[in-house]
Steps between C-alpha positions, in 0.01 A plus 500: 500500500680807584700491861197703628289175474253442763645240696510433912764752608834344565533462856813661730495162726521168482351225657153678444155445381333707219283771667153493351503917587404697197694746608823290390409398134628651243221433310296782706795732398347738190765513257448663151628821284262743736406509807075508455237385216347871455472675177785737616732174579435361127586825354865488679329767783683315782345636770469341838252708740431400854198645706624676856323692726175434358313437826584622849548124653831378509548207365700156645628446192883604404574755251493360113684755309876468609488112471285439192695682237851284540307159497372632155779779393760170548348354169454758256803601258467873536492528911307815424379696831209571657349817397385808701175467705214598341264734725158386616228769555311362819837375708809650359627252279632167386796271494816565680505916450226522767476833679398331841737521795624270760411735817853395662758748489776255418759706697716192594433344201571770287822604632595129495382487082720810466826411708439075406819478282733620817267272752614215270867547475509579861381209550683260265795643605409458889321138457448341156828554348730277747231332546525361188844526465554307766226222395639513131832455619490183789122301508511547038776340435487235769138382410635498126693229570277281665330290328133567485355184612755523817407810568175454742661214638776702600299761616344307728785343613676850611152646677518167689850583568437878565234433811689230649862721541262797612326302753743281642815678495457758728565467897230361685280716780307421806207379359613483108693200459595294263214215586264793474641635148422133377162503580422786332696421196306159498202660555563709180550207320135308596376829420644461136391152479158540585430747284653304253323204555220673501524672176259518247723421200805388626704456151362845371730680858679757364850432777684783354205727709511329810886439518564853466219620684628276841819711389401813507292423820814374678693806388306773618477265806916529549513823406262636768584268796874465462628785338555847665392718207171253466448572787526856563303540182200321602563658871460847343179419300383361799560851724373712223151248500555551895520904460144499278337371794636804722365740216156286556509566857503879413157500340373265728594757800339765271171341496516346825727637791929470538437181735323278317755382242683384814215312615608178266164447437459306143200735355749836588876350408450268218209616279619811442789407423303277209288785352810747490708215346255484225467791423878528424488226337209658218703836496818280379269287251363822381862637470604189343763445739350184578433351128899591451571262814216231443660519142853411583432227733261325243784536166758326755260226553352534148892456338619207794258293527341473172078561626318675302469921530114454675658267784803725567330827498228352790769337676773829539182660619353333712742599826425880410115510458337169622343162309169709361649816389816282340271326238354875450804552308476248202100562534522502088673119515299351739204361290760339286720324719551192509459211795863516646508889488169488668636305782852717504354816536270383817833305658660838454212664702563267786870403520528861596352806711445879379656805616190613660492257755837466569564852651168335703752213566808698592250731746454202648829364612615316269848544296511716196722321366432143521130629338651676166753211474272271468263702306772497203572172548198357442472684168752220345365237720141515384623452135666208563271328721175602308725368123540142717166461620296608183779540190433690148349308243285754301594780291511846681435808410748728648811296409798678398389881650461628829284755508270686776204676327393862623168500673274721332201481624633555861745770423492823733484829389795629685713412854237642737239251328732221481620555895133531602423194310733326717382637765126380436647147415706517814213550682317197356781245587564656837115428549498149331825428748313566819183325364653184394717499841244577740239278311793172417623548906133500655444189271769287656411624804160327475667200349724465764197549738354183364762299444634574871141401593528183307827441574407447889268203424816357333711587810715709287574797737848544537507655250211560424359391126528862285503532102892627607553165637343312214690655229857495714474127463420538147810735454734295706632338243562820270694684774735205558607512137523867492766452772349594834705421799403166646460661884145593526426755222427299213137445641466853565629578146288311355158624679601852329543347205203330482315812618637722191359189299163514629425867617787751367845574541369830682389275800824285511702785505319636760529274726836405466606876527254514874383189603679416800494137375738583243740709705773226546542406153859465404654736241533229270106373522430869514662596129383190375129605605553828384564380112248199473206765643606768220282381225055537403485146508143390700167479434386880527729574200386172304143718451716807396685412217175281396309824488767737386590287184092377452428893493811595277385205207166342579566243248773325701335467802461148494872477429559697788255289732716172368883648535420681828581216775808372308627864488461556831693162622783628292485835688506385806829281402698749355473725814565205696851441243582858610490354858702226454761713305547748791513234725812346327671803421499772846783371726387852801142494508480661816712805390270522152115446659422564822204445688293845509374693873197358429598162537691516777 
């Protein structure tokens, strides 16, 4: 049997279970001297002709011609070429040689294709190069001579090390002690453990992913909140997200009258905000500005923390465009993932928040910064927290490539299209904001109506019995470990915590931005509330990323259905490990988040 032989392909990972995918068997791989069984083929006519353009649907599925000729070419002796296209009377022609244009005109993208060579060595001489250099030079030869079975250990061993000097060596603050640090490295550490105990597979845990993960977590962490260049980066994103909502405000005066943006009314300062936000945010994605980004992020975690391309494409995007519109991008990968990058790409989707609603976030009050910190640290945190509570054990699909497949069958025709695309779908989850808000608030307020009204035939009046109460109990414990102050906040933290939980983090951040309740929270109980409320994690978003992954492959539905809880438990924790990071590491909480007007 020649080395072609139709056996299992040879899997990439260890530790894994053969896939039962067709897709992945070589013996589904049609290997002979030609490419097709025609009377052309068998007279050495090697032709390989692909209908395009034949109808005037568009069709879902990718492209065949630039991807089936090497899987082929690769085995035949002569690596001939694929000839001309051959015209076709009713539609133009066949094959690659079609006459039919893409209606873009490719301006950026053209003058990029043309001037690529001196993008590249501007940028390997700017980045990659000492970047490498610098990597080849110190972490290479180091690692080479550690043993390899030492080497996790030891790894462990100095991230340990890592968060303990960062959190405890700095000088203590008002309300950020030591005893205080403690607790929220403790808390940390049940976190771990639960999860852990918890896991599915225990001995399948990949630790290399959530060791460095935790790393990389605590990193951005110390770079942010105790660095002065962290910080006046993330302070600049944050004014420049500030300075979109003045540009807001001037179409909102357009349509409206000068005085109303300076009402601070929700439905005039914050929606529109959301819809021109989104729109942006298509024009960029129709640029490809934002695929470049998305991209980077996703081969950083692809290369560091060994997941596969699928789980670090949805989890570098999920910060930019949101938990539905994140699993857009591998829509091709979806049907064939498998049950742990199922449940990583919906713990992505709720460890974190979008950019459209957090320009609604910052118009309300709360800090920029503290928001888009914790939005890029939970991009780590969800991989490491999602590979301890449900660990690989299958064979996947996108292992060894990253890749981010173009979309198609949504594609604009040019940047007017693509910016009033955005517009349209701005519009949409401006509208599905205020529905879900005004519908989720009026519901607890009749729930709180009846359980006040129950709660008097149980003499419980002062307080009075409220889902806010209920769930602050139920939270109590969860804002101790995150590191709350012990003077009268922790209760109070945890009644916002528990109302992201159970309506959204849109609520909770309202009212700890106006409700007067909230007004004398301590800087400290302030940031920490500020990072365990950025994240989709509650039950409104449980039905979303059921019905956005149920609509993108029917088939896994079920899956879906199954993973969906689970994911969203490991969410919720790996905002909450953002929390307890911050906690440890800011030493002048008052100077970095202050309370807003509104809450004073």
């Amino acid at each position: 049997m020649d080395n072609h032989s139709h056996a299992h392909n040879v899997s990439a990972q260890d530790q894994v279970q053969r896939n039962e995918d067709p897709a992945l068997d070589a013996a589904n791989e049609h290997v002979h001297g030609h490419l097709h069984h025609s009377a052309y083929a068998e007279q050495g006519r090697d032709v390989t002709e692909f209908s395009k353009g034949t109808t005037y649907e568009e069709s879902n599925i990718p492209s065949q011609d630039p991807h089936h000729q090497p899987v082929h070419r690769r085995h035949l002796p002569n690596g001939s070429t694929v000839p001309a296209a051959i015209p076709d009377a009713e539609k133009g022609s066949f094959g690659r040689g079609g006459s039919e244009e893409d209606p873009r005109t490719h301006t950026l993208s053209s003058f990029y294709l043309k001037y690529r060579v001196f993008f590249h060595i501007f940028i390997w001489l700017l980045f990659t190069g000492p970047m490498h250099l610098v990597w080849d030079s110190t972490a290479v030869p180091v690692v080479g001579f550690i043993p390899e079975k030492m080497r996790l250990p030891l790894g462990a061993v100095v991230v340990v090390g890592v968060l303990l000097i960062g959190a405890f060596a700095s000088p203590e603050s008002r309300d950020n002690t030591r005893d205080n640090r403690a607790v929220s490295v403790f808390g940390l550490a049940v976190i771990i453990f639960v999860m852990w105990a918890t896991s599915r597979d225990r001995k399948a845990i990949k630790w290399h992913t959530v060791i460095v993960g935790m790393f990389v977590q605590f990193i951005v962490a110390l770079f942010v909140l105790r660095s002065g260049a962290g910080f006046d980066i993330f302070s600049f994103v944050s004014e420049l997200a500030r300075d979109l909502l003045g540009f807001a405000d001037q179409g909102t005066s357009f349509l409206t009258a000068a005085s109303v943006p300076k009402l601070g009314w929700f439905i005039v300062s914050v929606l529109p905000a959301v819809i021109f936000f989104v729109a942006l945010v298509q024009l960029f994605y129709y640029w490809g500005i934002l695929q470049w980004l998305i991209g980077k992020f996703a081969v950083f975690f692809f290369w560091s923390m060994r997941v596969s391309g699928a789980e670090a494409v949805v989890a570098a995007a999920s910060p930019f465009i949101g938990q539905g519109e994140s699993a857009m991008l591998i829509k091709p990968f979806v049907a064939h993932l498998t049950q742990a990058e199922l449940h990583q790409v919906m713990c992505s989707g709720f460890a974190t928040i979008a950019g459209s609603v957090l320009v609604a976030y910052i118009a309300l009050g709360v800090n920029g910064q503290a928001l888009i910190s914790s939005c890029v640290m939970s991009i780590p945190a969800s991989l490491a927290i999602s590979k301890l509570r449900y660990p690989e054990t299958e064979e996947t699909l996108t292992t060894g490539r990253c890749v981010i497949p173009d979309d198609d069958e949504h594609r604009a025709a040019n940047s007017l299209h693509a910016f009033a695309n955005g517009a349209w779908l701005g519009l949409k989850i401006a509208g599905m904001i205020l529905a879900t808000l005004l519908c989720i608030i009026a519901f607890l307020g009749l729930a709180d109506g009846l359980l006040t009204w129950w709660g008097r035939y149980l003499n419980i009046n002062d307080p009075p019995l409220t889902v806010e109460m209920i769930v602050g109990y139920i939270c109590y414990p969860i804002a101790f470990l995150l590191g709350v102050p012990r003077n009268g906040d922790m209760l109070k933290v945890a009644q916002l915590i528990g109302t992201k939980l159970i309506a959204n983090e849109f609520v909770a951040y309202t009212k700890l931005q106006t409700d007067p309740a909230y007004a004398d929270l301590s800087p400290r109980s302030r940031l920490i509330a500020t990072y365990a409320l950025c994240g989709f994690a509650n039950i409104g978003s449980l039905g979303t990323q059921i019905g956005v992954l149920s609509q993108i492959a029917p088939e896994r539905g079920a899956d879906v259905s199954r993973l969906a809880v689970s994911a969203l438990i490991a969410g919720a924790l790996s905002t909450l490990t953002s929390a307890s990071i911050a906690g440890l590491l800011v030493t002048d909480q008052a100077a970095y988040f202050k309370p807003s007007s509104a809450s004073t």
